[in-house]
PDB file as gemmi writes it, atoms N, CA and C in Angstrom:
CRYST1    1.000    1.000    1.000  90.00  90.00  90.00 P 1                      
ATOM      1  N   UNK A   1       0.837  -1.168   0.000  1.00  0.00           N  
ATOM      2  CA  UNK A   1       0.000   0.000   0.000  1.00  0.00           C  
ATOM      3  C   UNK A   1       0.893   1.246   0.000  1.00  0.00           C  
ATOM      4  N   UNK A   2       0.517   2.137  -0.915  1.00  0.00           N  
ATOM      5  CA  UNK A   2       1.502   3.850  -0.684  1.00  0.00           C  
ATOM      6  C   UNK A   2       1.089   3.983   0.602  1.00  0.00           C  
ATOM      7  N   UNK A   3       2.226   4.978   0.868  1.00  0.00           N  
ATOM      8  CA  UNK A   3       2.227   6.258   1.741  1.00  0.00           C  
ATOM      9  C   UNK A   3       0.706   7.103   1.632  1.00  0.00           C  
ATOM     10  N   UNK A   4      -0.060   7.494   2.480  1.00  0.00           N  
ATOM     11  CA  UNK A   4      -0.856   8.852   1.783  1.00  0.00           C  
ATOM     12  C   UNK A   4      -0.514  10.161   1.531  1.00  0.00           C  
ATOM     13  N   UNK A   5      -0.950  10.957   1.085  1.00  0.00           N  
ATOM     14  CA  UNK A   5      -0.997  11.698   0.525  1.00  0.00           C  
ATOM     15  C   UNK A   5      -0.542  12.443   1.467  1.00  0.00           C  
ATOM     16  N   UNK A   6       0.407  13.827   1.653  1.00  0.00           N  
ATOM     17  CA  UNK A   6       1.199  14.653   2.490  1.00  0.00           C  
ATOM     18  C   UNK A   6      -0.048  15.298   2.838  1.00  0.00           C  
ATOM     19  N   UNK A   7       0.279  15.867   4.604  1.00  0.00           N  
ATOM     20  CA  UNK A   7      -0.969  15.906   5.169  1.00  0.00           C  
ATOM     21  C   UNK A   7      -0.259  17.404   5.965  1.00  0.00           C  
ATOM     22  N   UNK A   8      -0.199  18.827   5.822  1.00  0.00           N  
ATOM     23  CA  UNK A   8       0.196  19.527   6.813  1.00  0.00           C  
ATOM     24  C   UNK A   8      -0.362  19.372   8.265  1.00  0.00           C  
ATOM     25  N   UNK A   9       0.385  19.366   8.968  1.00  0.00           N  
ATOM     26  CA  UNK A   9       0.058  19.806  10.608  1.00  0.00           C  
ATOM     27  C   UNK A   9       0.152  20.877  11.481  1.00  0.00           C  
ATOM     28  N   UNK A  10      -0.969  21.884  10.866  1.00  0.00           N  
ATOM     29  CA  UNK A  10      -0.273  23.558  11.599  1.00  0.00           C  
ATOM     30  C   UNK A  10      -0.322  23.004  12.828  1.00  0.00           C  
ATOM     31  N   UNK A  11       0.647  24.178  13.636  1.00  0.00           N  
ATOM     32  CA  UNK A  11       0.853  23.773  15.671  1.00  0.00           C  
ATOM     33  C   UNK A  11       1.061  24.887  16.019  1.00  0.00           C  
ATOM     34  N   UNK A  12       0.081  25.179  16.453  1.00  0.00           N  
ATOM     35  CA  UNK A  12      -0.455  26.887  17.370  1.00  0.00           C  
ATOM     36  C   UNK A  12       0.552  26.291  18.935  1.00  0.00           C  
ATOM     37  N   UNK A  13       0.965  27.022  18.873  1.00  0.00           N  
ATOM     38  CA  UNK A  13       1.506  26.766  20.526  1.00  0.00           C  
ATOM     39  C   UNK A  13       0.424  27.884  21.317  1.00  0.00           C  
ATOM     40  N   UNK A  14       1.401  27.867  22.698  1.00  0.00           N  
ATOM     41  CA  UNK A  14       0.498  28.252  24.125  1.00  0.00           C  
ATOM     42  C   UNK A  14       0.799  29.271  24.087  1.00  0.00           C  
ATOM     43  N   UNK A  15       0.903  29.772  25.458  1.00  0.00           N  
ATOM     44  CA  UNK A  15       1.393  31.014  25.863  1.00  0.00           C  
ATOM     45  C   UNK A  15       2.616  31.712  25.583  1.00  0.00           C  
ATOM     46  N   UNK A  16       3.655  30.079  25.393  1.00  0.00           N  
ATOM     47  CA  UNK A  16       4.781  30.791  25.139  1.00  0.00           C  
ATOM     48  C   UNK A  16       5.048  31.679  24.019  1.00  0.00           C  
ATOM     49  N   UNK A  17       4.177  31.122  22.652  1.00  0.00           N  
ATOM     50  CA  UNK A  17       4.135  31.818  20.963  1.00  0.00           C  
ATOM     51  C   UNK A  17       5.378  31.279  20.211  1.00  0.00           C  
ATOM     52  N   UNK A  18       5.906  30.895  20.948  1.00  0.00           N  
ATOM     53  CA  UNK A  18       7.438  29.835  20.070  1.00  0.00           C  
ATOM     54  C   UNK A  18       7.341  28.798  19.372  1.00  0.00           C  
ATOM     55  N   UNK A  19       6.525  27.962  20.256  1.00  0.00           N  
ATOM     56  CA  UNK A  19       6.243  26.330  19.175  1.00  0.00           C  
ATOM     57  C   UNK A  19       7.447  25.681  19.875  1.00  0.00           C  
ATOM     58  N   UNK A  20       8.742  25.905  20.447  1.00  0.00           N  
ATOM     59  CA  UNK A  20       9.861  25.175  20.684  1.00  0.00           C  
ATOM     60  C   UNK A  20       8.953  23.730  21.244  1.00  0.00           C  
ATOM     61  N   UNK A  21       7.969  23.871  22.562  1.00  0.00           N  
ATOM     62  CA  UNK A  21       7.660  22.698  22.781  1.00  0.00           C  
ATOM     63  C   UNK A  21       7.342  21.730  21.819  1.00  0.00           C  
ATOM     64  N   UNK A  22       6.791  21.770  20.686  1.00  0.00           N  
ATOM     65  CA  UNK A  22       5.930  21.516  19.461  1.00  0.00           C  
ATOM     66  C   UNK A  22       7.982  20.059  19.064  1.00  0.00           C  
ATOM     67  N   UNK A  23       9.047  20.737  18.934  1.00  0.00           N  
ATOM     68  CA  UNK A  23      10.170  20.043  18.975  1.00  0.00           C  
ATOM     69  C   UNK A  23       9.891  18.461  18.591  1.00  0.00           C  
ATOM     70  N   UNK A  24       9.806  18.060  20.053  1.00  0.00           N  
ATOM     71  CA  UNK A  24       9.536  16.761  19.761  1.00  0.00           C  
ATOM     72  C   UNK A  24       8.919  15.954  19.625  1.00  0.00           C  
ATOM     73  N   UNK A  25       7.501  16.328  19.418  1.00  0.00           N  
ATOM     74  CA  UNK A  25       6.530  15.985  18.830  1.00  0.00           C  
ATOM     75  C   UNK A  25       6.519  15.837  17.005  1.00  0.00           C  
ATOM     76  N   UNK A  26       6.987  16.903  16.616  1.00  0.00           N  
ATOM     77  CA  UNK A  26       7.760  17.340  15.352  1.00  0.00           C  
ATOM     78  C   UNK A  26       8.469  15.843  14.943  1.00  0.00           C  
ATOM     79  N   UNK A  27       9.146  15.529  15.518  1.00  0.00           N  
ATOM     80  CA  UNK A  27      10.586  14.710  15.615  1.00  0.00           C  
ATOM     81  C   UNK A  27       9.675  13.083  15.209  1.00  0.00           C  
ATOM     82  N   UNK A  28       8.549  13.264  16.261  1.00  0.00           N  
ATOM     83  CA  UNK A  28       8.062  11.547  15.832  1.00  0.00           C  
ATOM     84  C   UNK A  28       6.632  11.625  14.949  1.00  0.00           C  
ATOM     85  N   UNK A  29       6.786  12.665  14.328  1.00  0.00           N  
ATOM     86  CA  UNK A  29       5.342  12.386  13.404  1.00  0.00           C  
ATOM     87  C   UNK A  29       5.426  11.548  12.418  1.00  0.00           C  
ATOM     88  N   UNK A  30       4.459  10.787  11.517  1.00  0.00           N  
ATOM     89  CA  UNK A  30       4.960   9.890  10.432  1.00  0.00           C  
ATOM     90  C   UNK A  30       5.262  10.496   9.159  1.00  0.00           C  
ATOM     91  N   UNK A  31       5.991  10.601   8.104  1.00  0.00           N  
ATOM     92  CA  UNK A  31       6.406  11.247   7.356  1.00  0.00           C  
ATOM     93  C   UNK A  31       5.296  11.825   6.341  1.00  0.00           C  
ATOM     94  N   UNK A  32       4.026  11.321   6.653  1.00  0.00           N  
ATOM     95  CA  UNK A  32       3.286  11.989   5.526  1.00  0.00           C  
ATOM     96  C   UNK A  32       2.191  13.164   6.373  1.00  0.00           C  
ATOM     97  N   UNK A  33       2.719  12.808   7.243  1.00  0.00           N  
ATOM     98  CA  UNK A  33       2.338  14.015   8.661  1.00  0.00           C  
ATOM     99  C   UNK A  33       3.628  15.614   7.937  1.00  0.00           C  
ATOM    100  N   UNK A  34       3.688  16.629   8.230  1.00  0.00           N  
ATOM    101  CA  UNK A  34       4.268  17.596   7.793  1.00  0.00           C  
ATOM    102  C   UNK A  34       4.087  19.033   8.667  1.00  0.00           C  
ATOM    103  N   UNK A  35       4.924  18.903   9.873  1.00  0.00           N  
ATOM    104  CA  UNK A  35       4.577  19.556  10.486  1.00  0.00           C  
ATOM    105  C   UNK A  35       4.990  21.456  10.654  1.00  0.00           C  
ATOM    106  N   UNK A  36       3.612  22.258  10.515  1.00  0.00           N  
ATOM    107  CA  UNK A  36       4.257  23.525  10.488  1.00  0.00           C  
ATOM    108  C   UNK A  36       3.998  24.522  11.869  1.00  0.00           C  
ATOM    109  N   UNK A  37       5.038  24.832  12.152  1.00  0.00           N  
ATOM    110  CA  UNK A  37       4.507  25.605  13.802  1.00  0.00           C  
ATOM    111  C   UNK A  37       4.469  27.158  13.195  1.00  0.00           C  
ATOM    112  N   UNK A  38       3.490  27.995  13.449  1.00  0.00           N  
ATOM    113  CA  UNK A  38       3.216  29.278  13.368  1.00  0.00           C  
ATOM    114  C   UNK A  38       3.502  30.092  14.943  1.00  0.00           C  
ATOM    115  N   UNK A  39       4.625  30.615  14.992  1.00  0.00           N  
ATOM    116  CA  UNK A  39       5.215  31.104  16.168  1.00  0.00           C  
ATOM    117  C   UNK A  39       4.670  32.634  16.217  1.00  0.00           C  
ATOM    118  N   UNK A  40       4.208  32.937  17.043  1.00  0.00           N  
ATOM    119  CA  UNK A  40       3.195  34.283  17.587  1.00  0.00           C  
ATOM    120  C   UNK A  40       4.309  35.902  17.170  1.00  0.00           C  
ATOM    121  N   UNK A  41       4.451  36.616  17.309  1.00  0.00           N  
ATOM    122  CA  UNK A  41       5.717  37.741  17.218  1.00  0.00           C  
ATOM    123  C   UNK A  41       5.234  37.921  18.654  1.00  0.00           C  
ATOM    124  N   UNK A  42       6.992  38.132  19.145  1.00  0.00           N  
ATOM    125  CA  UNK A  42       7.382  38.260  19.923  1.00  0.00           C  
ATOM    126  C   UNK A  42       7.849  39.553  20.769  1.00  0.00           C  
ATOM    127  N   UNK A  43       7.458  40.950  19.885  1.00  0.00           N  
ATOM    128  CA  UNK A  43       7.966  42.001  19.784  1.00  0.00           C  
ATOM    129  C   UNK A  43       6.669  42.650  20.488  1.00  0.00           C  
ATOM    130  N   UNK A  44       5.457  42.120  20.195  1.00  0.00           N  
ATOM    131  CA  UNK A  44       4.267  42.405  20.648  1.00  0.00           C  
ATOM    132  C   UNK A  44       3.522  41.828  21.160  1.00  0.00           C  
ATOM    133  N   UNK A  45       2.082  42.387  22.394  1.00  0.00           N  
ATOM    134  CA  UNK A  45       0.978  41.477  22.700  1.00  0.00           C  
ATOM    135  C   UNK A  45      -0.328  41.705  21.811  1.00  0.00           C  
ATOM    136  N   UNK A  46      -0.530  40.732  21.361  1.00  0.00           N  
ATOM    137  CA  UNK A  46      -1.503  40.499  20.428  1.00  0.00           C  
ATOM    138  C   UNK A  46      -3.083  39.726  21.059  1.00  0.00           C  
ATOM    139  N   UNK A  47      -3.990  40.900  20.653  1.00  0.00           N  
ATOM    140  CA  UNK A  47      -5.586  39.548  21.216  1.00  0.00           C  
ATOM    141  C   UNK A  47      -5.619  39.039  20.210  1.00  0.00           C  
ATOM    142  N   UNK A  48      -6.608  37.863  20.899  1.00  0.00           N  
ATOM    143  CA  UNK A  48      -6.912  36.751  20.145  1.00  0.00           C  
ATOM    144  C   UNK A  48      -7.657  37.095  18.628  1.00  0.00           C  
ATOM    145  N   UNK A  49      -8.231  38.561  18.446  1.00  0.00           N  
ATOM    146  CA  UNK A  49      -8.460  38.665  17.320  1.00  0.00           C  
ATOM    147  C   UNK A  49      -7.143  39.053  16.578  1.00  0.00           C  
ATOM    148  N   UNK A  50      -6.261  40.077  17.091  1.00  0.00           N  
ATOM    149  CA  UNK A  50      -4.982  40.100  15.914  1.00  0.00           C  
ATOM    150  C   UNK A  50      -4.265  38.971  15.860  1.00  0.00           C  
ATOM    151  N   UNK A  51      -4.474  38.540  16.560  1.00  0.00           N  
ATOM    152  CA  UNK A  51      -3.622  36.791  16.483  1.00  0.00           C  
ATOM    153  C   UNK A  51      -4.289  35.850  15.452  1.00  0.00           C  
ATOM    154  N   UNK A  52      -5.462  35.916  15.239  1.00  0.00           N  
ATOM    155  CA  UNK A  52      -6.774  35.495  13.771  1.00  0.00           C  
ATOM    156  C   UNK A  52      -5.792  35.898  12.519  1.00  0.00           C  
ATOM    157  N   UNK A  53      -5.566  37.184  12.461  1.00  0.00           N  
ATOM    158  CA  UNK A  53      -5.256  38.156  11.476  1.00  0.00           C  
ATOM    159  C   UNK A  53      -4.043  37.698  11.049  1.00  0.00           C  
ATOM    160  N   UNK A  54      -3.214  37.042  12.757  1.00  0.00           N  
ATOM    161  CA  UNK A  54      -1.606  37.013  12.180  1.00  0.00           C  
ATOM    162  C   UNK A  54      -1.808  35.768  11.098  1.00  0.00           C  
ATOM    163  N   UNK A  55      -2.049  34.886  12.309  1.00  0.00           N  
ATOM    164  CA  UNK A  55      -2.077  33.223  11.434  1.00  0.00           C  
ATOM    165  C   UNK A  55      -2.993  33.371  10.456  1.00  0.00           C  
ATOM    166  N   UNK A  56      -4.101  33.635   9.888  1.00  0.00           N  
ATOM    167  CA  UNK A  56      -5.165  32.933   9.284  1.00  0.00           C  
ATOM    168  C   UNK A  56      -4.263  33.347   7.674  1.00  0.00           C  
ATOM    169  N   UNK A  57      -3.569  34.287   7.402  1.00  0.00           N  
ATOM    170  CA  UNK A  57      -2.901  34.086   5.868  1.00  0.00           C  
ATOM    171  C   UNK A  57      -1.439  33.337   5.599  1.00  0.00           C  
ATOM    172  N   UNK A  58      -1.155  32.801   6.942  1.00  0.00           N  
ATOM    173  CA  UNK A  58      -0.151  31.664   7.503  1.00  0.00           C  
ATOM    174  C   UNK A  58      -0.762  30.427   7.120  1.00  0.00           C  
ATOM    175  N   UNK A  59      -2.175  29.965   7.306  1.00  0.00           N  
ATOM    176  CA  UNK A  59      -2.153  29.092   7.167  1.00  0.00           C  
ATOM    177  C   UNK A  59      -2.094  28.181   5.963  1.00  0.00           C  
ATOM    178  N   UNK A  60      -2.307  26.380   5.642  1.00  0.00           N  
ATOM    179  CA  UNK A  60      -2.048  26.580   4.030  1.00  0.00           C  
ATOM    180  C   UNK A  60      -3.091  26.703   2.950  1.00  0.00           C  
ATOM    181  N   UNK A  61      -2.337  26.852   1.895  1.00  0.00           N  
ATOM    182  CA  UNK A  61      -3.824  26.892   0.636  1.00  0.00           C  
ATOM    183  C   UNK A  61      -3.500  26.253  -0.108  1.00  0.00           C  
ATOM    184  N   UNK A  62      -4.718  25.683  -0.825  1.00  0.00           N  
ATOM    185  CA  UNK A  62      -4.655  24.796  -1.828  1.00  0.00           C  
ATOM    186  C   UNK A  62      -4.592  23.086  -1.359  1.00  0.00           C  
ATOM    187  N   UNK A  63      -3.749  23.014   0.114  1.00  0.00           N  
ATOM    188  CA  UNK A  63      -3.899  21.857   0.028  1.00  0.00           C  
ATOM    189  C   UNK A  63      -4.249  21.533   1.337  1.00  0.00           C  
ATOM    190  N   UNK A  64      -4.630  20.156   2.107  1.00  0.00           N  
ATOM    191  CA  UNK A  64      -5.465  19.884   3.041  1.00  0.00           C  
ATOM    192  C   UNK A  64      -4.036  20.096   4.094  1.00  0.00           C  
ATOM    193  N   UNK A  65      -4.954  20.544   5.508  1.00  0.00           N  
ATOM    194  CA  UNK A  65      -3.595  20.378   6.581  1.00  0.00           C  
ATOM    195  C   UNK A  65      -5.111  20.036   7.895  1.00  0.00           C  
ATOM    196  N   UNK A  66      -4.500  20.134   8.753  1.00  0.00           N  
ATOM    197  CA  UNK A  66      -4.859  19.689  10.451  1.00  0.00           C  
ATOM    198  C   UNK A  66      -4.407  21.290  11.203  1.00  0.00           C  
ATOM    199  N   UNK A  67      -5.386  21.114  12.081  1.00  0.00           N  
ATOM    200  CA  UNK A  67      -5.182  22.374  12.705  1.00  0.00           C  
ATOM    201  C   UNK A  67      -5.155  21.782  14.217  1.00  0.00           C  
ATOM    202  N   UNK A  68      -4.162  21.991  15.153  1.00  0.00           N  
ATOM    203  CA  UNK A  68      -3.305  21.265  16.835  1.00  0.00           C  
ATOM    204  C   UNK A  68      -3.421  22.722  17.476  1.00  0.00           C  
ATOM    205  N   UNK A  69      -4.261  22.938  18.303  1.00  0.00           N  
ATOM    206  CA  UNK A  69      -3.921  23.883  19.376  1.00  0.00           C  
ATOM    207  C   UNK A  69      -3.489  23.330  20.343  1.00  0.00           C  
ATOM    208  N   UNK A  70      -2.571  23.925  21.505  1.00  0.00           N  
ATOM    209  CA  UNK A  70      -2.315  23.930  22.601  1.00  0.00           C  
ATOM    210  C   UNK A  70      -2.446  25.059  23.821  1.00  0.00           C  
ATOM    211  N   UNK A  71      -3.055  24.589  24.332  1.00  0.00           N  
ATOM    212  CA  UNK A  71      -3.546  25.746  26.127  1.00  0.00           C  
ATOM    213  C   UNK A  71      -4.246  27.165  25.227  1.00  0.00           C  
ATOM    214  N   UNK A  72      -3.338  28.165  25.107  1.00  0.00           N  
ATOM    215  CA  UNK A  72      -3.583  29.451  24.823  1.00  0.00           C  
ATOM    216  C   UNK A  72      -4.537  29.626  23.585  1.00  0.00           C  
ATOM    217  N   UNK A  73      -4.103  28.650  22.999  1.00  0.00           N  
ATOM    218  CA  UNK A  73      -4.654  28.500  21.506  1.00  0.00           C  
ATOM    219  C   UNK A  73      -5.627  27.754  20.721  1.00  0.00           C  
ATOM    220  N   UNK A  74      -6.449  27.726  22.250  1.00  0.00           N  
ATOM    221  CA  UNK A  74      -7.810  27.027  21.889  1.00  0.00           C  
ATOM    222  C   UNK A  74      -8.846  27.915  20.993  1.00  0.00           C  
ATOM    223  N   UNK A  75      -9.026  28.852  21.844  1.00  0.00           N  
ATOM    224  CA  UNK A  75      -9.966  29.994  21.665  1.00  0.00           C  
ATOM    225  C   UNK A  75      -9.371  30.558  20.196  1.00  0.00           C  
ATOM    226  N   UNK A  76      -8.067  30.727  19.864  1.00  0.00           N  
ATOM    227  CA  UNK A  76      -7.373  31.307  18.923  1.00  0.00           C  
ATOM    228  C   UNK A  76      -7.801  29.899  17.384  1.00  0.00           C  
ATOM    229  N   UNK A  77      -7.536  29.361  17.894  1.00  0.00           N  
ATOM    230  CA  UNK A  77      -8.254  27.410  16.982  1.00  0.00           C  
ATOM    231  C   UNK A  77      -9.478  27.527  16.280  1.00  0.00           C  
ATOM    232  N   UNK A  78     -10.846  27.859  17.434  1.00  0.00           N  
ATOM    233  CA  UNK A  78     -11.815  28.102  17.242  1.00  0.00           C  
ATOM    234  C   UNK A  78     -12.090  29.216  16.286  1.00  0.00           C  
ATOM    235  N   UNK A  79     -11.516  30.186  16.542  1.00  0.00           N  
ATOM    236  CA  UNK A  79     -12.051  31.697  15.571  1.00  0.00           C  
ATOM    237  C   UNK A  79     -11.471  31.109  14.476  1.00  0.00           C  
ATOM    238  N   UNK A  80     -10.391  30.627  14.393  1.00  0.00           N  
ATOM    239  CA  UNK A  80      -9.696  30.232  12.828  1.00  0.00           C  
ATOM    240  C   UNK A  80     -10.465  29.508  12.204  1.00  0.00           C  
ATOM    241  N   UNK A  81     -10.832  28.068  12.945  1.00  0.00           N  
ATOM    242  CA  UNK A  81     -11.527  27.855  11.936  1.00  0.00           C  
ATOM    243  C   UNK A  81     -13.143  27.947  11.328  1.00  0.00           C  
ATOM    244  N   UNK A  82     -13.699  29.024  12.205  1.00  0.00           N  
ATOM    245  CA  UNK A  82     -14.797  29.822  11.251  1.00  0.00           C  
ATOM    246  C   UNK A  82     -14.420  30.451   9.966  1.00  0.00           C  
ATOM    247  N   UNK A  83     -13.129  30.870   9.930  1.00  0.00           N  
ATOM    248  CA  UNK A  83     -12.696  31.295   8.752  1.00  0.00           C  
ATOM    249  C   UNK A  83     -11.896  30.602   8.025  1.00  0.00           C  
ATOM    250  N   UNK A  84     -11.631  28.913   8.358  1.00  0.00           N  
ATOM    251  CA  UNK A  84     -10.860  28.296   7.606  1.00  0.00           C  
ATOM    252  C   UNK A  84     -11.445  28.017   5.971  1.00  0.00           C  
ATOM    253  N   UNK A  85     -10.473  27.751   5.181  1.00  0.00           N  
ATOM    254  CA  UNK A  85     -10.899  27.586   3.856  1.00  0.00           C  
ATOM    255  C   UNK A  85     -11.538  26.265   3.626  1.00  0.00           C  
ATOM    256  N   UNK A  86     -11.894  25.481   2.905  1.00  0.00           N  
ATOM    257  CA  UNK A  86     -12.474  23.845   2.522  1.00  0.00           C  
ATOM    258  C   UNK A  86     -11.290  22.654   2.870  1.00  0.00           C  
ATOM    259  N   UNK A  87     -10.199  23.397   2.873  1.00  0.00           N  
ATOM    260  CA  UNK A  87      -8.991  22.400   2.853  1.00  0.00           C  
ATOM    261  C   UNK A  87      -8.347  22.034   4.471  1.00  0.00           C  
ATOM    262  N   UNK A  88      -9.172  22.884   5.618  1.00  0.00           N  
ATOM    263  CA  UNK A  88      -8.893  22.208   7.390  1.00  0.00           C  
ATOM    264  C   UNK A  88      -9.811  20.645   7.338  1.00  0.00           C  
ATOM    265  N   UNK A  89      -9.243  19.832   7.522  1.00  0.00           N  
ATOM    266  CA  UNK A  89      -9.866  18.505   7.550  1.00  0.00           C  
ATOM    267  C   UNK A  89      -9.999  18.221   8.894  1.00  0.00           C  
ATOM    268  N   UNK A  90      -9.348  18.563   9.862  1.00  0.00           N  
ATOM    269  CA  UNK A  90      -9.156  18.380  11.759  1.00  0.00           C  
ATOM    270  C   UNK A  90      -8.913  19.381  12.660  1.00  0.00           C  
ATOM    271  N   UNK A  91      -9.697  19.444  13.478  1.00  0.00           N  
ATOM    272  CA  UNK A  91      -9.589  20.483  14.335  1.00  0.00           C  
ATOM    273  C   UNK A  91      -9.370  19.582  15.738  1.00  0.00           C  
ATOM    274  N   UNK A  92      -7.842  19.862  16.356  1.00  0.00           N  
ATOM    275  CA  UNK A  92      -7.446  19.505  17.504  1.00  0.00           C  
ATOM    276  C   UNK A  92      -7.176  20.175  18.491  1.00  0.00           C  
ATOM    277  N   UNK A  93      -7.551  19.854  19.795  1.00  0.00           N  
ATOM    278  CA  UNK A  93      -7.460  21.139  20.785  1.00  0.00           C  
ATOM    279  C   UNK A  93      -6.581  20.358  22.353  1.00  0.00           C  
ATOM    280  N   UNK A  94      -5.795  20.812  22.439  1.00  0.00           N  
ATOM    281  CA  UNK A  94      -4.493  19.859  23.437  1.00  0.00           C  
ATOM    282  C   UNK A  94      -4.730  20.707  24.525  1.00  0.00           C  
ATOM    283  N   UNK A  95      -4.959  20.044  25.796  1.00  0.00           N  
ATOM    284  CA  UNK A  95      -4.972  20.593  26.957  1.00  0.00           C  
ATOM    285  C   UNK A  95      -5.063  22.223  27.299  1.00  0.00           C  
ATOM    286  N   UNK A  96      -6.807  22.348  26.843  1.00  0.00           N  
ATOM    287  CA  UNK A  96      -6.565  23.926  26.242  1.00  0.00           C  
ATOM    288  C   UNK A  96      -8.028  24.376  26.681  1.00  0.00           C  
ATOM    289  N   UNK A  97      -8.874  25.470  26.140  1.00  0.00           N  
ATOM    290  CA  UNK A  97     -10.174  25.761  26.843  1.00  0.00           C  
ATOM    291  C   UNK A  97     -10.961  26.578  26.036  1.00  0.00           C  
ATOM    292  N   UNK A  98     -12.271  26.380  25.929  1.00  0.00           N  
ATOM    293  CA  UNK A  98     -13.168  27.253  25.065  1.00  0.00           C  
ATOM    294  C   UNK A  98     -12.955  29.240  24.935  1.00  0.00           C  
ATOM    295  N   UNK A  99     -13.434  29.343  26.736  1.00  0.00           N  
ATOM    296  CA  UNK A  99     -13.167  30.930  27.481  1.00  0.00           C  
ATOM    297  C   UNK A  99     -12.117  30.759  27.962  1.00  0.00           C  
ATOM    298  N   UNK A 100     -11.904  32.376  28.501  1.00  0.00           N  
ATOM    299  CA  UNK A 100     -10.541  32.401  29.061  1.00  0.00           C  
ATOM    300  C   UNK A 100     -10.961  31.927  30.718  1.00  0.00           C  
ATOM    301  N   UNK A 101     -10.586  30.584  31.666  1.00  0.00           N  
ATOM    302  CA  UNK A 101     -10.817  30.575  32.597  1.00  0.00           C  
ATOM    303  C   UNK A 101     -10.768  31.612  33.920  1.00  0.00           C  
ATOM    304  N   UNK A 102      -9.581  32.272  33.456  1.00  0.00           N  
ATOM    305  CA  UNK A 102      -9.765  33.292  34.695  1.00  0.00           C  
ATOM    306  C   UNK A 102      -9.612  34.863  33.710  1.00  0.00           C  
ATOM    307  N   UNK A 103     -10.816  35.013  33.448  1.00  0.00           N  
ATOM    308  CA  UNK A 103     -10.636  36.392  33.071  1.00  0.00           C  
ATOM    309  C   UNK A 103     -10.332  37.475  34.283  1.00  0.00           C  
ATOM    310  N   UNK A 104     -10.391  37.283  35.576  1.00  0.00           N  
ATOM    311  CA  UNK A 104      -9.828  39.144  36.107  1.00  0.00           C  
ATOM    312  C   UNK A 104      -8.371  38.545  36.129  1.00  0.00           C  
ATOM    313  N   UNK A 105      -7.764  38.003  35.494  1.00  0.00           N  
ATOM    314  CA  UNK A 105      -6.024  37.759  35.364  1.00  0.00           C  
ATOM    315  C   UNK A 105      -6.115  38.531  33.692  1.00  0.00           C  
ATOM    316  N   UNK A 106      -6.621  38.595  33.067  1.00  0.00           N  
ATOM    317  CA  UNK A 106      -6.582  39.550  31.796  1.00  0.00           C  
ATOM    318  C   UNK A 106      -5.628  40.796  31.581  1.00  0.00           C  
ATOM    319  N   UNK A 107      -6.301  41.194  32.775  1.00  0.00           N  
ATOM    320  CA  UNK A 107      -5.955  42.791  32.843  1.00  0.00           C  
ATOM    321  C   UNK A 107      -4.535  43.099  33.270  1.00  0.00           C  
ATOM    322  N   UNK A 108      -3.632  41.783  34.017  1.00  0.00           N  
ATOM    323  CA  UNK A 108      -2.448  41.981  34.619  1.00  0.00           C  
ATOM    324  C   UNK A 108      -1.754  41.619  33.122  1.00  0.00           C  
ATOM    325  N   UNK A 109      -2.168  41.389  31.978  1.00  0.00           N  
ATOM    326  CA  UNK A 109      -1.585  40.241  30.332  1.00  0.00           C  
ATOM    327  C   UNK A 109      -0.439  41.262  30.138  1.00  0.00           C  
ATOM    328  N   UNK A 110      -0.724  43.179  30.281  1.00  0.00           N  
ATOM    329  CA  UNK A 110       0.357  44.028  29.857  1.00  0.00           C  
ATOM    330  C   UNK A 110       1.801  43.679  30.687  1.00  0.00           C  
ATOM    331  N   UNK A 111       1.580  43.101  31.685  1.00  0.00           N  
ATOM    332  CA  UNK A 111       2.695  43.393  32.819  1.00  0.00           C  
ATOM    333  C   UNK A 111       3.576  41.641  32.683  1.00  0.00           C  
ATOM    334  N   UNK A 112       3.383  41.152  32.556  1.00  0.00           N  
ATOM    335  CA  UNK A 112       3.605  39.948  32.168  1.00  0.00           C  
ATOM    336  C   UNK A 112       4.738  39.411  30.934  1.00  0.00           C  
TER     337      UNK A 112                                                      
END                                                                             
């Protein structure tokens, strides 16, 4: 039997916006797995709507991928894919949450 068909794996990381954790996970996917981490900028704090804005012309076109949130990037998962194109086939959400559980911690996000 072939291989299937190359399958992207976007990987929203957490809080950190790096993806470094994403590493070794990366390391044991099966080769028709293709994994892409979209790392947050780091220069700025971004809400979850400019964070829509950053990734959503990041993500791919034309061909099918998987969409992996982790923690931070649930809520960020969700808005995406209301606007995903025909080609998100999976929506995965890793130890992560619809709302923000503690919203009066929000307001401390500048100082942080």
């Amino acid at each position: 039997m072939a291989d299937p068909a190359p399958l992207t794996a976007v990987l929203l990381p957490g809080i950190d916006g790096t993806g470094r954790m994403f590493g070794p996970l990366s390391a044991q996917l099966p080769s028709w797995l293709q994994p892409q981490v979209i790392a947050y900028p780091g220069d700025r704090l971004l809400s979850y709507a400019q964070l829509v804005e950053y990734v959503l012309p990041r993500l791919p076109k034309g061909r099918p991928y998987i969409l992996i949130a982790e923690s931070f990037a649930g809520p960020l998962a969700l808005q995406l894919s209301t606007h995903a194109n025909k080609y998100l086939r999976v929506l995965v959400l890793c130890a992560t949450f619809v709302r923000n559980p503690r919203p009066h911690l929000a307001r401390l996000a500048p100082w942080l």
